[in-house]
LUMLOVO-538027 format. One record per residue (C-alpha): residue in three letters; x, y, z. Coordinates in steps of 0.05 Angstrom, whole numbers, plus 5000, padded with zeros to 4 digits. Each point is the difference from the previous one (the first is absolute). Example, Ala and Ser with C-alpha at 12.3 -4.5 7.8 and 13.67 -1.06 7.14 Angstrom:
code = Ala c1 = 5246 c2 = 4910 c3 = 5156;
code = Ser c1 = 5027 c2 = 5069 c3 = 4987;
END
This chain:
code = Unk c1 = 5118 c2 = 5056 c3 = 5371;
code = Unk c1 = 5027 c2 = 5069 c3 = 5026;
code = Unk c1 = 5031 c2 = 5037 c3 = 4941;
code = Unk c1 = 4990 c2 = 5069 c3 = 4984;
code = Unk c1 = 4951 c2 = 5024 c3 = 4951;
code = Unk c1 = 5016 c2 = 5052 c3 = 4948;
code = Unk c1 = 4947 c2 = 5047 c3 = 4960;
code = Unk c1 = 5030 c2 = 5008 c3 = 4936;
code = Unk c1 = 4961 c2 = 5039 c3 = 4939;
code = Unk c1 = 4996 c2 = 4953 c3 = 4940;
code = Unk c1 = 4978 c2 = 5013 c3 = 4935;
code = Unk c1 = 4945 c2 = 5054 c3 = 5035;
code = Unk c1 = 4991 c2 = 4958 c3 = 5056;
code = Unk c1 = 5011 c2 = 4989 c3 = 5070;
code = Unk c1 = 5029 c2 = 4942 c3 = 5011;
code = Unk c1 = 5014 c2 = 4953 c3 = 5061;
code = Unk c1 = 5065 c2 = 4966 c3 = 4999;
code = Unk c1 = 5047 c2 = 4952 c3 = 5047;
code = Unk c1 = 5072 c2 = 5005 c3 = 4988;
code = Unk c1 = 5037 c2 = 4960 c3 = 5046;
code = Unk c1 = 5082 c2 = 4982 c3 = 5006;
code = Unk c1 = 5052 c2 = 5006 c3 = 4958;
code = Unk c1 = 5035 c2 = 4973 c3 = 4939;
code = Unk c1 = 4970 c2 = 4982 c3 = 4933;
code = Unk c1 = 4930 c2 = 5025 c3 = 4988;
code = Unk c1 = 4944 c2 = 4946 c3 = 4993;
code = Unk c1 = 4931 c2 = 5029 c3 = 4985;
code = Unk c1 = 4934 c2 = 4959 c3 = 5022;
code = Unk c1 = 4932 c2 = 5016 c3 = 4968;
code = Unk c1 = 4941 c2 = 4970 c3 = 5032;
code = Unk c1 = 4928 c2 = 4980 c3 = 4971;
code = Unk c1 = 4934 c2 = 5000 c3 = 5016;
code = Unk c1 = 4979 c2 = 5002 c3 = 5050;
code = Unk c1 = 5059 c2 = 5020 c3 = 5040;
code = Unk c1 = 5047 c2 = 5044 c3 = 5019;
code = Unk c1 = 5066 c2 = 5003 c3 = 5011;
code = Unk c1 = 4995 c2 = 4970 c3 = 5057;
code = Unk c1 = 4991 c2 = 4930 c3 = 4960;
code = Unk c1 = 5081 c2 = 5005 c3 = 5005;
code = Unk c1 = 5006 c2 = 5004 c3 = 5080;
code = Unk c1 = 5022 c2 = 4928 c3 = 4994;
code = Unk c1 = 5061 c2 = 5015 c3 = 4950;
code = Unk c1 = 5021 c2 = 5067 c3 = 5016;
code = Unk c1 = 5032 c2 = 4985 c3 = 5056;
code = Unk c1 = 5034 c2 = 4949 c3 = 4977;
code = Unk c1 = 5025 c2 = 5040 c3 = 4935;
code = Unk c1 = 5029 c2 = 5048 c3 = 5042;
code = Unk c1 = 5043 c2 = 4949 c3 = 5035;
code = Unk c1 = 5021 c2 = 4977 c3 = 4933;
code = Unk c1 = 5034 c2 = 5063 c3 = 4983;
code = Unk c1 = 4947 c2 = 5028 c3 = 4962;
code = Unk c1 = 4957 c2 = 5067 c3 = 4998;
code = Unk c1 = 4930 c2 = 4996 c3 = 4992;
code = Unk c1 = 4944 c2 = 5042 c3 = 4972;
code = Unk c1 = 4922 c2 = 4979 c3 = 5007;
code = Unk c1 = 4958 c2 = 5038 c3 = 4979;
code = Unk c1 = 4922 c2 = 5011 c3 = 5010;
code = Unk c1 = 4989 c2 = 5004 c3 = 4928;
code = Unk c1 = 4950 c2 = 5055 c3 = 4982;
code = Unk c1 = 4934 c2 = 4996 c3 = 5037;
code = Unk c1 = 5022 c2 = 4945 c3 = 5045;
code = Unk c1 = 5014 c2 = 5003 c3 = 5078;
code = Unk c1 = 5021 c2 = 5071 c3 = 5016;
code = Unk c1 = 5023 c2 = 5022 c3 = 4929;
code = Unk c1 = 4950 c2 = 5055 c3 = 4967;
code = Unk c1 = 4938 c2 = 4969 c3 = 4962;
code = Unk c1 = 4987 c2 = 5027 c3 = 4929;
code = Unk c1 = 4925 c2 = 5004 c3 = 4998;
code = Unk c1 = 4987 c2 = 4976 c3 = 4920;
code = Unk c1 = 5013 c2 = 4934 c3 = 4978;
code = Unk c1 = 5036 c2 = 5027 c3 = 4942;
code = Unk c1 = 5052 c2 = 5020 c3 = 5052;
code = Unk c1 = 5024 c2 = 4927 c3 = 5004;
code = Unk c1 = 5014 c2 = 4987 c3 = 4934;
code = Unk c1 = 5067 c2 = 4953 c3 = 4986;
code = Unk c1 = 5034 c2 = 5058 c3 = 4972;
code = Unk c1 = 4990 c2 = 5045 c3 = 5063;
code = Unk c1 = 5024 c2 = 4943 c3 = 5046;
code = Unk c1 = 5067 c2 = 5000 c3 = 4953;
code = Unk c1 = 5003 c2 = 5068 c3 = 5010;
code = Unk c1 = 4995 c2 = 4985 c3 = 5078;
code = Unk c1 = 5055 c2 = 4956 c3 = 5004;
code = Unk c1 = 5047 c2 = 5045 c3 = 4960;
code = Unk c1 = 4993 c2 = 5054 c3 = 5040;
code = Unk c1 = 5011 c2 = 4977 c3 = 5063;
code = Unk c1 = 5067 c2 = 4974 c3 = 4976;
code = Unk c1 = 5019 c2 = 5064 c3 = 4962;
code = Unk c1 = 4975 c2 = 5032 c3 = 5078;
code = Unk c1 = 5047 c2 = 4958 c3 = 5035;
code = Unk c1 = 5053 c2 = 5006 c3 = 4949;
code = Unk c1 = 5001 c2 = 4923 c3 = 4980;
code = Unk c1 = 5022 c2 = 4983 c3 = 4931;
code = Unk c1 = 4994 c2 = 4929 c3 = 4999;
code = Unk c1 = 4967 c2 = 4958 c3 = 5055;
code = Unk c1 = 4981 c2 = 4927 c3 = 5016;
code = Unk c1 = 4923 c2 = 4995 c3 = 4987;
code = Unk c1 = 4947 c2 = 4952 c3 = 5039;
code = Unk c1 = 4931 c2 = 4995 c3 = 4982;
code = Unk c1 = 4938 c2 = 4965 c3 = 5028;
code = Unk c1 = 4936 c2 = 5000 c3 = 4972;
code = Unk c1 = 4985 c2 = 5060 c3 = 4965;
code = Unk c1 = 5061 c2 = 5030 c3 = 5031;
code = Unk c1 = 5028 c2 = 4944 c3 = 4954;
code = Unk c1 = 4964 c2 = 5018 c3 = 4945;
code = Unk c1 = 5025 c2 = 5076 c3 = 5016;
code = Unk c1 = 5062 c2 = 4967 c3 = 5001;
code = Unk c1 = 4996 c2 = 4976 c3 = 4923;
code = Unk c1 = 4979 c2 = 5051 c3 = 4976;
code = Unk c1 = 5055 c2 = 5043 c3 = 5028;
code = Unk c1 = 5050 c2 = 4948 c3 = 4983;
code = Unk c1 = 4969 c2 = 4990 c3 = 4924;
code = Unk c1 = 5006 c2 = 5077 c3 = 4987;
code = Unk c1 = 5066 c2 = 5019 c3 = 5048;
code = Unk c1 = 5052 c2 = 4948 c3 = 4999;
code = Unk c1 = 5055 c2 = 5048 c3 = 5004;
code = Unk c1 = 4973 c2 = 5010 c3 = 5081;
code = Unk c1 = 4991 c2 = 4933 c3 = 5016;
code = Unk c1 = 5058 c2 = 4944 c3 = 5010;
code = Unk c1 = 4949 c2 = 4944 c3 = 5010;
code = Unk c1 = 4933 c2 = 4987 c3 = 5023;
code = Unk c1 = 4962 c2 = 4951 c3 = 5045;
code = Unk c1 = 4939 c2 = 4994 c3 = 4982;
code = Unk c1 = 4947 c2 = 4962 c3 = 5049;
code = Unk c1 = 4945 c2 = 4967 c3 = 4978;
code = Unk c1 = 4988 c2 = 5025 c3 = 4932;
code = Unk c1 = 5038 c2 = 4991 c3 = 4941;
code = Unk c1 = 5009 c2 = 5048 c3 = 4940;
code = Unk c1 = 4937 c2 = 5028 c3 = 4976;
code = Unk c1 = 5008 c2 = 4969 c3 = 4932;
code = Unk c1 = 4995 c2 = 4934 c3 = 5039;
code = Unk c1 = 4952 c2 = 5027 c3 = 5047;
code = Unk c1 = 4950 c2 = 5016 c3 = 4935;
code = Unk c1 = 5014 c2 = 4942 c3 = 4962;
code = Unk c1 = 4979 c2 = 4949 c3 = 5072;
code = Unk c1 = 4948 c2 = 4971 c3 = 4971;
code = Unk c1 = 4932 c2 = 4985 c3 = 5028;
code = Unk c1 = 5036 c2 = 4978 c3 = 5065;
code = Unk c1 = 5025 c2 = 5061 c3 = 5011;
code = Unk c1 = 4938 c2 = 5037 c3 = 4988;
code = Unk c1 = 4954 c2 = 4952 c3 = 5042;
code = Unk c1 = 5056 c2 = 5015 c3 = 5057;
code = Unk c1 = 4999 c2 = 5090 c3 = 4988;
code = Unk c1 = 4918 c2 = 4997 c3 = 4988;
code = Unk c1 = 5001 c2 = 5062 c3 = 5056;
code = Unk c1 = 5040 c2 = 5035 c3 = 4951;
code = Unk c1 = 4937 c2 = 5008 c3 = 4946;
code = Unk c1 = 4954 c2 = 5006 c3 = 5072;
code = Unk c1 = 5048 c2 = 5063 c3 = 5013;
code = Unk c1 = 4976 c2 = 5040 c3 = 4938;
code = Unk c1 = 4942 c2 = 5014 c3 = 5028;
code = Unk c1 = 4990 c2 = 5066 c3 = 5040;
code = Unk c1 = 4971 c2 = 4995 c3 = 5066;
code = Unk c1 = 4972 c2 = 4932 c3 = 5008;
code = Unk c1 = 5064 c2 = 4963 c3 = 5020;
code = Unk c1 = 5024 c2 = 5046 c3 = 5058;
code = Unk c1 = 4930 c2 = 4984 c3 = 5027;
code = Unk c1 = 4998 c2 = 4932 c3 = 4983;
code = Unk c1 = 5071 c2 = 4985 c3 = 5031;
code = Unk c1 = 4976 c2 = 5039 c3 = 5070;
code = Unk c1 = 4937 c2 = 4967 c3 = 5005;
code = Unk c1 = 4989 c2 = 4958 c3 = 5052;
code = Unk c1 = 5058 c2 = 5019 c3 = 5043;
code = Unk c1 = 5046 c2 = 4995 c3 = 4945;
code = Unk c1 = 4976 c2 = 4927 c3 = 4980;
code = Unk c1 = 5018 c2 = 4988 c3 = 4929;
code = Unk c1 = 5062 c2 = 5034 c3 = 5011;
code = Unk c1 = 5023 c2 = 4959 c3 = 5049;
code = Unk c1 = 4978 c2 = 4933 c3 = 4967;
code = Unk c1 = 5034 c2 = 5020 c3 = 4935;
code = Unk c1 = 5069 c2 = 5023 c3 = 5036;
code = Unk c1 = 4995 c2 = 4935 c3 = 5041;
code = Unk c1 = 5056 c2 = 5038 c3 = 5051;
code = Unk c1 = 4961 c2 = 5015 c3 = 5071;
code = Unk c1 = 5072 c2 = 5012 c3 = 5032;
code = Unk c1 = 5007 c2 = 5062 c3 = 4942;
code = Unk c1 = 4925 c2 = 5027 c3 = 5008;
code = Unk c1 = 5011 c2 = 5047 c3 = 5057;
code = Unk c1 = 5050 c2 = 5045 c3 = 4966;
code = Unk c1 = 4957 c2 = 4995 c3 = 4932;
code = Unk c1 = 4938 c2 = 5029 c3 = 5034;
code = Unk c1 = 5041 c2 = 5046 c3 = 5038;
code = Unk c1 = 5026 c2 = 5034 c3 = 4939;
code = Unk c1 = 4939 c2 = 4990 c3 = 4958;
code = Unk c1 = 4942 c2 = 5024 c3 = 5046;
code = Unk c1 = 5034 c2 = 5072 c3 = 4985;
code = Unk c1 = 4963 c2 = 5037 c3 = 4947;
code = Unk c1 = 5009 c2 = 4981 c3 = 4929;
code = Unk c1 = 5054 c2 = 4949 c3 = 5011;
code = Unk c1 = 4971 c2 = 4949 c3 = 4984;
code = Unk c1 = 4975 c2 = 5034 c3 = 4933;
code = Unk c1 = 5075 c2 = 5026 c3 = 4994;
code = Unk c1 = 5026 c2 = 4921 c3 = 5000;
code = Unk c1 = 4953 c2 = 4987 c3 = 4953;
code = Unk c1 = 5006 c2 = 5050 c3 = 4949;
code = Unk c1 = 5074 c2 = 4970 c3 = 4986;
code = Unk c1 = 4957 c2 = 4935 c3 = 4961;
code = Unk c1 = 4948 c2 = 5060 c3 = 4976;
code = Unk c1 = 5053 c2 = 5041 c3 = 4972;
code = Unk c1 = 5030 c2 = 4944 c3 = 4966;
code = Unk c1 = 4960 c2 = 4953 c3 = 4971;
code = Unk c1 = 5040 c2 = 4981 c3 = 4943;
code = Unk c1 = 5053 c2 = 4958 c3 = 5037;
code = Unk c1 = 4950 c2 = 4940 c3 = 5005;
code = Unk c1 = 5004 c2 = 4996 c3 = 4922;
code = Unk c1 = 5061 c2 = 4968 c3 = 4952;
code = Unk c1 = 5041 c2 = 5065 c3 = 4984;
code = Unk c1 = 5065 c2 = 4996 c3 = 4966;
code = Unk c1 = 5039 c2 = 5030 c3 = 5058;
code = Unk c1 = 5071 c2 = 5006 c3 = 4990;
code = Unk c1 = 5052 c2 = 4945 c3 = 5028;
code = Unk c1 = 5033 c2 = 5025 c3 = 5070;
code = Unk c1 = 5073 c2 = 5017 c3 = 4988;
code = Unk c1 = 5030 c2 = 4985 c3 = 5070;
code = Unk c1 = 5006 c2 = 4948 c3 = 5040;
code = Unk c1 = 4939 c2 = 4976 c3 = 5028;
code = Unk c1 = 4977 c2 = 4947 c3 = 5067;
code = Unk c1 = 4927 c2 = 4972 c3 = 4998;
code = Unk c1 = 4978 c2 = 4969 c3 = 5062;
code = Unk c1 = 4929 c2 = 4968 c3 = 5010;
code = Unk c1 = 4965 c2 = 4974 c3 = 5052;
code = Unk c1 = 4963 c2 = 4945 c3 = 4993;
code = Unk c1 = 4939 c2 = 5020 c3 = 5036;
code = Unk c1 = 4984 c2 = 5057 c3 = 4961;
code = Unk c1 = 4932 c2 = 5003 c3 = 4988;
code = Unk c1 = 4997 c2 = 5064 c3 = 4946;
code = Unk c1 = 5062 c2 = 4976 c3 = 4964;
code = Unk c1 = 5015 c2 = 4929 c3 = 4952;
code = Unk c1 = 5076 c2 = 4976 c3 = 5003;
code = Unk c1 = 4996 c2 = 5000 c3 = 4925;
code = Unk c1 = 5001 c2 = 5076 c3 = 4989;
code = Unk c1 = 5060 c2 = 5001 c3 = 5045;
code = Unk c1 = 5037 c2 = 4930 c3 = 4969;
code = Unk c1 = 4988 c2 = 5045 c3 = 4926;
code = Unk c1 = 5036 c2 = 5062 c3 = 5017;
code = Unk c1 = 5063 c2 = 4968 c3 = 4989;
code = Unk c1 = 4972 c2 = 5010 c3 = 4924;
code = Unk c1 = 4997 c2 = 5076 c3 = 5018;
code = Unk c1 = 5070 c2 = 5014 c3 = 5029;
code = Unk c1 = 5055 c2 = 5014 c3 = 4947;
code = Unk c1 = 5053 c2 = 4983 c3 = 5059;
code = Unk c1 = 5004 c2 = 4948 c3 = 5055;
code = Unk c1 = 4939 c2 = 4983 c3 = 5026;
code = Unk c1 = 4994 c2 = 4965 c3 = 5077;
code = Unk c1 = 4938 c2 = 4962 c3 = 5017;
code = Unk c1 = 4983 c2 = 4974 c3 = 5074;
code = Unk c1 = 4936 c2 = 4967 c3 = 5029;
code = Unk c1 = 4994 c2 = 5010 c3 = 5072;
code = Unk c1 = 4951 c2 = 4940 c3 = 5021;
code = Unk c1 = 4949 c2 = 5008 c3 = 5059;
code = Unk c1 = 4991 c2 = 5076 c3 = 4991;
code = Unk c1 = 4940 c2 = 5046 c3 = 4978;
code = Unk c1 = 5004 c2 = 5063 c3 = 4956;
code = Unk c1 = 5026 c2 = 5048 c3 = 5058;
code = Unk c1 = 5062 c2 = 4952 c3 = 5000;
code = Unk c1 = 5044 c2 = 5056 c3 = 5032;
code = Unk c1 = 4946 c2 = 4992 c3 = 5066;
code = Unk c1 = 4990 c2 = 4929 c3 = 4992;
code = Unk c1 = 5068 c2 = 4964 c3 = 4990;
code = Unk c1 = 5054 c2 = 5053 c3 = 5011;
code = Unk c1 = 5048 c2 = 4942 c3 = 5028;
code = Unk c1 = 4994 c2 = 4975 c3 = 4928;
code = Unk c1 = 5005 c2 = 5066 c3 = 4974;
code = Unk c1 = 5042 c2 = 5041 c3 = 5021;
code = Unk c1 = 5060 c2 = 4948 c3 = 4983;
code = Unk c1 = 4978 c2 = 4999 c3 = 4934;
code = Unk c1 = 4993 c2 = 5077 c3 = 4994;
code = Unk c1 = 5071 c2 = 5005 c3 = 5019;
code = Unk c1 = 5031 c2 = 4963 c3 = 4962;
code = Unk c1 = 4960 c2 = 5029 c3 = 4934;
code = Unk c1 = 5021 c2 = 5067 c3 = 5029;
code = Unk c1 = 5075 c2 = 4978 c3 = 4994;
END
């Protein structure tokens, strides 16, 4: 994936950002524990469409600056993020994609700035009202997410051992490599992290507001952090046409995993 690389200062950061090709902008916000570099399968292929695409690292990720307190990740912050790199690159409204807590990002931003986004697809995880309200299947499935309040102990306990738990719980050897690439660089890991520290509120029910744009869920049915169910129930948070796809066969890093299945659908949401 050869595309330049642009340091941009967001929101009192330094940020690292791909924009590639032309045409209508599509922004793609990654999770944990990636980079943008989750999208290499897409981007390409979203330039051919006719599109222009921004990917971020999101603060503290990949080669974008990395706040030091946890504080510094808080929801609010990461809004803040995502509106200033569109006010830097002069974008008023864009097409918005989300995975993992890049999706989450994503809500928020959409929940709290409709006006800037024309629609939003949303991987994985569903609105956070839905999210919160998942029942005890949901929470058996994001049980990391209450390990990740801790300070200290589960940066060690995911490196131990080569790596050992970390690897069994992602379940995607292919992926590993560029993981502990990016992670084995000081505080990192703890940077990833302090996005579920930062936030712990969004495992709980919360009356979130309903999204006001058009929005695409797509699941994969392999997921292993995230039930069907929270995604099937955002249709009850969406005050506007709400698209729902399962993409069978595929773990959480979907984009990786099943991109032939993917990227089909992600155009035709995008349209």
């Amino acid at each position: 994936m050869d595309y330049p690389m642009r340091r941009l200062q967001i929101n009192g950061l330094e940020m690292n950002v791909l924009i590639a090709g032309e045409g209508p902008p599509v922004l793609l916000v990654h999770g944990f524990p990636d980079t943008h570099a989750v999208w290499r399968k897409q981007i390409p292929m979203l330039v051919a469409a006719g599109y222009q695409v921004i990917a971020p690292d999101t603060r503290g990720c990949g080669e974008s600056q990395m706040p030091s307190r946890v504080a510094d990740y808080h929801r609010d912050l990461l809004v803040a993020d995502l509106r200033a790199l569109l006010d830097a690159l002069g974008i008023e409204r864009v097409r918005l994609v989300g995975h993992d807590w890049g999706a989450m990002q994503g809500w928020f931003f959409t929940l709290t700035h409709p006006e800037r986004v024309e629609r939003y697809i949303t991987l994985s995880v569903g609105h956070p009202a839905a999210y919160g309200s998942g029942g005890l299947a949901q929470k058996l499935k994001g049980w990391y997410v209450l390990m990740f309040q801790l300070r200290g102990f589960p940066e060690w306990l995911l490196k131990a051992g080569y790596w050992w738990l970390f690897r069994r719980v992602t379940a995607f050897p292919e992926e590993f490599g560029h993981w502990r690439q990016t992670l084995t660089r000081p505080g990192r890991l703890a940077a990833g992290i302090n996005y579920y520290r930062a936030n712990p509120g969004v495992i709980l029910p919360h009356a979130w507001p309903k999204a006001r744009v058009p929005v695409c869920g797509i699941y994969s049915s392999g997921d292993r952090f995230l039930t069907e169910g929270q995604m099937r129930d955002t249709a009850r948070h969406v005050d506007g046409p709400f698209r729902y796809e399962r993409i069978d066969g595929a773990n959480h890093w979907l984009q990786l995993h099943a991109p032939e299945k993917l990227n089909p659908l992600l155009l035709d949401c995008l349209r």
